[in-house]
Every structure is written in C-alpha cells, then in structure tokens.
N, C-alpha and C positions, 0 to 999 in steps of 0.2 A: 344274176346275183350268185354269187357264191355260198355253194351250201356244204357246211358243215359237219362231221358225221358224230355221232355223240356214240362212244366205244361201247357206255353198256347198254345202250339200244341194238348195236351190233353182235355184240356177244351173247344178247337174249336170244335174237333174229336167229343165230345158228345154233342154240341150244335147241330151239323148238324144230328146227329141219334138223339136226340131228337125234333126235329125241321120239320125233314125230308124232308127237303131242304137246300140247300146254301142262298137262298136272306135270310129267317127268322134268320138261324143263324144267320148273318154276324150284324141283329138291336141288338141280344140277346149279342153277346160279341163286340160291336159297333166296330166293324169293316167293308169294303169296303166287297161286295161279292169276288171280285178278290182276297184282300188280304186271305180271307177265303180257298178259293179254292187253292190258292199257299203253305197253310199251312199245308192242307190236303196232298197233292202233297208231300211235305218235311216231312209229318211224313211215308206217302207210302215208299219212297225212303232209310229212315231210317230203318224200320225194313224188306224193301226187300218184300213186298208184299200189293197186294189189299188190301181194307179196306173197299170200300162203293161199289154201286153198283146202278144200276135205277132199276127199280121195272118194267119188264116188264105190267104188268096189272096197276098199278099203276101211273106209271111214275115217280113216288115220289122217293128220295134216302133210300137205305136197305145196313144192314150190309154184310157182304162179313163172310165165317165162321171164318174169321180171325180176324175181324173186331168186330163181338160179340165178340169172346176171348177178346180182348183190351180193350173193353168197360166195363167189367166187371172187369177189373183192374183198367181201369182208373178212374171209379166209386170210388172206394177206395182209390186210389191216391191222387185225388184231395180233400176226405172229410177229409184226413189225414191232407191235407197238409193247408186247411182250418181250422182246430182243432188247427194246430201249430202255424196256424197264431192270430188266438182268445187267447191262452194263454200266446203266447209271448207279447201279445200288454195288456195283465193285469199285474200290478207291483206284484213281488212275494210274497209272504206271509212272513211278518216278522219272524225270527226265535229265539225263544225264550232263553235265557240266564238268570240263576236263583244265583241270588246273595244274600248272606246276609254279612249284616251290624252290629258294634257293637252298641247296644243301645243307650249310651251315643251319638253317633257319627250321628245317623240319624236324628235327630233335628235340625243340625246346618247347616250343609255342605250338606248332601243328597239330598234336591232338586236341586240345583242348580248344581249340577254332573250330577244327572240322565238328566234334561232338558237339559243341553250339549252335552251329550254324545246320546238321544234322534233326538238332532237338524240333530248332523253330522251324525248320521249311524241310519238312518228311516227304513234298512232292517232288524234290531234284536232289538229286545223287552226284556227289562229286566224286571223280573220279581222277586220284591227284600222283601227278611223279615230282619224285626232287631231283636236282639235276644243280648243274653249275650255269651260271647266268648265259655261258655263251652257248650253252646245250639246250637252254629253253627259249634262249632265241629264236634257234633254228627248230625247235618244235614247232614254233608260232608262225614261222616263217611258212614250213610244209602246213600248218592246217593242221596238225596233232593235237595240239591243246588250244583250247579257249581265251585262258588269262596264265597270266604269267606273274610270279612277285620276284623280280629280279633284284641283281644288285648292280649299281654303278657309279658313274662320274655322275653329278651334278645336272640336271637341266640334260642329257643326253637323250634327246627324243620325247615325241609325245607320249603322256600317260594318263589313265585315270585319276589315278593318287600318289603321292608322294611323301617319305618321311626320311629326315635327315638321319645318319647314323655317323655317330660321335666315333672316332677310331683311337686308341691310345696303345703305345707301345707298351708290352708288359714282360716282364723275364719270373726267372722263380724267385718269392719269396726267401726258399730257403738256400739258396746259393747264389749271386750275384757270378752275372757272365760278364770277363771282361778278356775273353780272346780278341787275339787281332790273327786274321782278319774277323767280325764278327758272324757269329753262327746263326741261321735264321729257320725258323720254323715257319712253313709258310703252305697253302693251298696247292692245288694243281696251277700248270699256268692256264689264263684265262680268268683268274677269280683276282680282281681288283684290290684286296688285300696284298696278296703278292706283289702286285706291277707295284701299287702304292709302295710299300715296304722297300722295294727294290729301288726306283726311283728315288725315295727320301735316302739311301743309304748313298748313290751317285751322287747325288746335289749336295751331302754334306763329305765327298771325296776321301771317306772312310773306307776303307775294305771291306766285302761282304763275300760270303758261303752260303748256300744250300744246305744247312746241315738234317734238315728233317725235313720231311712231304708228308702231308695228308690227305687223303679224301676226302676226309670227316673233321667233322670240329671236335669231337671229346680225342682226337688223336694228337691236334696242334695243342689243345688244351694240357693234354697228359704230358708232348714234350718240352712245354715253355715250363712247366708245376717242376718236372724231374732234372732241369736247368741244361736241357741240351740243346734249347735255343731262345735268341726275343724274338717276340713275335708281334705283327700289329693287326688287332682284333677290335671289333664294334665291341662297346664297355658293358654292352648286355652279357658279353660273353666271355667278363674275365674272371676268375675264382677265386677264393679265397688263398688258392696258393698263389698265386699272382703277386707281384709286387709292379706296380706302376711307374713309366721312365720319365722322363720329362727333359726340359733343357737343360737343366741340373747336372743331369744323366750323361750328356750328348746328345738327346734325341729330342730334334724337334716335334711341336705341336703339329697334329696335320688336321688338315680340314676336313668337313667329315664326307661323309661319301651318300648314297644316297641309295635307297629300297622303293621300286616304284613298279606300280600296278599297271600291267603292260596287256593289250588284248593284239589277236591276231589281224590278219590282211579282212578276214571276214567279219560282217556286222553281228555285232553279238545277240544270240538267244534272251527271250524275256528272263531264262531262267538264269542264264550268265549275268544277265545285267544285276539279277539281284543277289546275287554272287558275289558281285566286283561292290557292292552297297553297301554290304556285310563286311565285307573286309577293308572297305576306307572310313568305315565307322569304327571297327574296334582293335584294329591296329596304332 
C-alpha cells in the first residue's frame, strides 16, 4: 500500500531533531507542546516504527537509525515542496506568439487589437512585425512568425479566416487627374493593389505611369489627396480628401481582394491558436 507522507507531521519531525526538544519545537512551528508530541506519535504509528529517542548522557531528544533515514528525506521533502510553493504563487511567464501584419493594415487598426487582445489574455505576448504580404509569407515560410494576416487574390491557399476587401479607385477631391498617360500612386511591387491597379489599367488599353511609390499607406494617401496620382485602395482607407472613380470616370468596378489569416508550416501553440480566435472574431 502506498503511504503518504502528511508535510506538517514532517516539518514537526525535524523541528524537534532540530531543536532537540519538544518545548522549543512546538514556539518554532507555533504549536502546543502536546500537539507536538501527538504528531510525532501519528507519524511513529504511520510508518510502524521509532523515530526519536532521549539521549541518555544528554537527556536532550536523538534520532532513532530510522529516524535519520526520515530526516534526510524529509529534508528534501519539505525544500521541494517549498520550491513549489514559491513558483506557483509567481504569475507565469507570458508565452510568446509572433505575428505579422500587412503594412497598410498596422497603422490603423493594430493598436487597438493588440491592446485588446493584451487586456484579456495578459499570459501571451505578442510579438508582431508589419511587412508586405510577400515578406510575411516568407517569414512563415522560414518559421519566424506564427500567424500571419495577409493580403491577396481570392481563395489563394489555405487559411484560418478570411474577409473580403472591397477595393475602389480614388483621385483628389480637390483637383481631378486627367493626364494621359494616367499617373498612379501605388505600393511596392508585390502588394496586390499595385498588380490589381496595373492590370485593370492593361485590360482597359489606357496608358499608365508610376507616378508616386510608397511604403506606407498615409504616403499613397497624401499623394492620391495632393492629386499627383489615382490610386486603387480597400474603402477602409480612403479620406475625406478622396473623391471616388467609377465607370463614369473610366474606371472599372474591381473585385475585391481578400485579407486572410495565414499560419506557418508548424502546428500552432495553444497560445497562437487563441491568437488566431481573437482575431477571426473581431476583425
């Protein structure tokens, strides 16, 4: 049968061979002498044998050889069970979760996700870059990040979530562009606004320019508002200086494009998963 050992019958047991008495123990684990003594009695009882003994020359209380054995267990016992007690009473170390973002996209919306998402789940730490879709591909690709919230075509590969993004061409409000050949403000290449833009300009056998590049979206923003180019942007991110084109205009309707929550070659962390939960709920 398997016997159990009860800690504060142990921690008594080596107050009194520490102590080498009953009264002293009993101030050290503030208990009654008697209780002391009854506890020693119930740990005896338990494993069937002596433990302490009086010292003839001494008078003072001595271990029994059974008694050392014990103590040297219980030695380790109790630092053990002290060790578990000091780690379980520190909150656990955040667990890291490595996310990126599409460019455009962490300007606008990203803090106010993360700070959310930060509030409710304070045990995982996200640790996020922005990047352009074909740059967080290839992070996901090598194992750098986690999850990913790209941008693309349609249905292009598996994901966890997906949301449509509505694209509409926009010029400035306060000046109408109507060079020929037409001037474009557009992304790095690789960012699917561009190719889209460029593309729809081919297929309607218009003339098209490069007239402005940006990294950043308050850049393309700044140059479609100051009219030194149109531009084709998700409708979340055209301005009040914006003026909207349409077929009106020349420019067709385009389909929209598509934002979707992407993880890497590896199975994801419990804490990524509730990562990737968070963000197909409040997107």
């Amino acid at each position: 049968m398997s016997l159990g050992f009860d800690l504060d019958l142990l921690r008594t047991f080596a107050a009194v061979v520490d102590c080498s008495g009953f009264t002293k123990a009993a101030e050290r684990v503030h208990l009654t002498q008697s209780t002391v003594s009854q506890q020693i009695k119930k740990l005896e009882v338990n494993l069937g044998t002596s433990l302490l003994r009086r010292g003839k020359s001494t008078g003072t209380v001595e271990t029994t050889e059974a008694g050392e054995l014990l103590l040297s267990y219980a030695r380790r016992i109790l630092a053990m069970a002290d060790e578990a007690a000091e780690v379980m009473r520190k909150p656990l170390a955040p667990r890291t979760v490595r996310l990126g973002v599409p460019e455009d996209f962490a300007g606008r919306r990203l803090i106010d996700l993360l700070w959310g998402f930060s509030t409710a789940s304070p045990h995982i730490r996200l640790d996020t870059v922005s990047g352009w879709s074909i740059e967080l591909r290839r992070l996901l690709d090598m194992g750098e990040i986690d999850l990913a919230l790209i941008k693309r075509e349609p249905g292009d590969g598996a994901c966890l979530a997906s949301w449509k993004e509505e694209l509409i061409w926009v010029e400035s409000a306060a000046r109408s562009v109507e060079a020929d050949p037409v001037p474009l403000a557009v992304f790095p290449v690789g960012c699917i606004y561009r190719d889209r833009a460029i593309r729809a300009m081919e297929r309607s056998g218009r003339r098209w320019r490069i007239a402005y590049t940006s990294q950043g979206l308050m850049g393309v923003q700044a140059a479609v508002a100051s009219g030194l180019g149109i531009s084709l942007l998700p409708s979340d991110a055209i301005l009040p200086e914006h003026r909207k084109l349409g077929p009106t205009d020349g420019f067709d309707d385009q389909p929209p494009s598509e934002m979707a929550l992407v993880k890497g070659r590896a199975s994801l962390s419990t804490e990524a998963q509730s990562v990737g939960k968070f963000l197909a709920n409040i997107l």
